[in-house]
Every structure is written in C-alpha cells, then in structure tokens.
Wavefront OBJ file of the C-alpha trace (Angstrom):
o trace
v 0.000 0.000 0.000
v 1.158 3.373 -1.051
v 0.835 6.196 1.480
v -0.377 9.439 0.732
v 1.158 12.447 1.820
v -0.895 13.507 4.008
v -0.617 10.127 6.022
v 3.255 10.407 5.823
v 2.627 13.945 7.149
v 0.026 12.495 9.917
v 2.251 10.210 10.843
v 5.000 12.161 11.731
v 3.443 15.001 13.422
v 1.433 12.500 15.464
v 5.044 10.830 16.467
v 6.171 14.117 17.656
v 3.447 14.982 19.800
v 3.351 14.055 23.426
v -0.385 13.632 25.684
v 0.670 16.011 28.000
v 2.656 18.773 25.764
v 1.053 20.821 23.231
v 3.497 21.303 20.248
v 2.716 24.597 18.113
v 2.831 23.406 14.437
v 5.395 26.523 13.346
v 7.881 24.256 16.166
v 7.026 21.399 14.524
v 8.393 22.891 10.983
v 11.274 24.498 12.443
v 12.136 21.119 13.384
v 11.443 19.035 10.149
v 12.306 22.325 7.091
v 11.559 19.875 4.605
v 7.412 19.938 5.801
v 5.157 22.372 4.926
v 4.048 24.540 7.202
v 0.159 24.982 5.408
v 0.300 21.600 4.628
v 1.226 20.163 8.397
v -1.605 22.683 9.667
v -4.119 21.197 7.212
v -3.232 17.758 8.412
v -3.141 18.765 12.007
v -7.107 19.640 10.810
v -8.263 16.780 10.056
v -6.636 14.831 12.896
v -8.390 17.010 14.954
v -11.767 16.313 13.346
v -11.282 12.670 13.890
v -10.468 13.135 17.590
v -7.357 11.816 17.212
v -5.282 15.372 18.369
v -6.980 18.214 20.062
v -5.561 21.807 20.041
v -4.568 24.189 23.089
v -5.346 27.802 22.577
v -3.310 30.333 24.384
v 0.394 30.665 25.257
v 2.089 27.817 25.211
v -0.683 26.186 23.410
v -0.244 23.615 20.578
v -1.606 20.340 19.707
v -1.476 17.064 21.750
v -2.579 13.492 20.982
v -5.858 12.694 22.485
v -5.099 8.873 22.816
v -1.831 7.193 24.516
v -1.826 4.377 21.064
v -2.741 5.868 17.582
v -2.741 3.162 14.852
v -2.249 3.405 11.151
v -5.854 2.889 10.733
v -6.787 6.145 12.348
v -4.318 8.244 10.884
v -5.368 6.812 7.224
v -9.002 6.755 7.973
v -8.312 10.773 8.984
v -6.247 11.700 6.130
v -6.988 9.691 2.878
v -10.407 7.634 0.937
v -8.833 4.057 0.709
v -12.250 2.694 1.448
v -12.452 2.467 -2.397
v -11.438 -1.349 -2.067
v -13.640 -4.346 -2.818
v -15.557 -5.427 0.837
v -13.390 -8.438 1.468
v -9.851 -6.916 0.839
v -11.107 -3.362 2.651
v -11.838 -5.994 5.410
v -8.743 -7.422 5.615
v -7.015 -4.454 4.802
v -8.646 -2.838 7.445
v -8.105 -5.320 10.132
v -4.501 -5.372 9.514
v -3.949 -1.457 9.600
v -5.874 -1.411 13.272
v -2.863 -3.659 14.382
v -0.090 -1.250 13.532
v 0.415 0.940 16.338
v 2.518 4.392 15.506
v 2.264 5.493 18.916
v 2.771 3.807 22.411
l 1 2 3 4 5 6 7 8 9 10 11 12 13 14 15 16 17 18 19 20 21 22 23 24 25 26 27 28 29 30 31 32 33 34 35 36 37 38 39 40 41 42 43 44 45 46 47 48 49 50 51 52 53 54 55 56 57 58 59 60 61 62 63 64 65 66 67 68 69 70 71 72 73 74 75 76 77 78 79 80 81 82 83 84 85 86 87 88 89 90 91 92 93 94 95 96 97 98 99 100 101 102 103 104
C-alpha cells in the first residue's frame, strides 16, 4: 500500500506529539524544514476532526494526541479515501492497519 502524503505527514506530526505537551505546528516545521508549514496545519485539521489530536489555545498552546496508542488505521481513515477497495480486501485491509500501532 502506497501512502499518501498527508498520512506520511500524519504520521510524523502525530510521532512528535506528546499527551501532556502541546506542540505549536510553526515548532514542529522548524524542526522538520523539509514539511510544509500549510500543509502540516491542514493535516493537524483533520486529525483534529477525527479526535485523534486536540488543540490548546493560548500561550504555550499547541496540539497534543488525544489517545496514549494511535494506529495506522486512524491516521489513514483521517487523512486519505482508501475505502475504495472491494468489501473483502477493505476488510482485511482494514483489520490489519488497526494492528499497527505508531504510537505507544
């Protein structure tokens, strides 16, 4: 299976945030000059509509993960259509992405 760049994207930024500690996306880029900045914050999006980061306004505010183990499954069902598959292989598919865990 070929990722898409937003789940490369996804995956990354959801690797480098902590539960606890928000991380402002413009740290986030500093960190990783080969990301977009627009791009990361329009990922960052749609993780947060899937509840898989939430967002901390203020100083000192950022975006942490919501859950302690994030799985491939979530970050592709946030970022990218693959449900496009015939029923049996989008089942097994499916099944095999909700064992790969990203985070711990």
């Amino acid at each position: 299976m070929i990722l898409s760049m937003s789940a490369v994207y996804a995956s990354r930024l959801i690797k480098s945030l902590d539960i606890k500690e928000p991380l402002a996306i413009h740290k986030f880029c500093a960190n990783n000059p080969d990301l977009s900045y627009v791009f990361v914050a329009r990922v960052a999006s749609l993780l947060k509509r899937k509840g898989i980061i939430k967002s901390q306004r203020g100083a000192g505010g950022g975006y942490v993960r919501s859950k302690k183990l994030v799985t491939l499954h979530d970050l592709l069902s946030a970022t990218t259509n693959y449900k496009t598959m015939p029923g049996e292989l989008y089942e097994a598919v499916n099944a095999k992405l909700k064992e790969i865990v990203i985070t711990d």
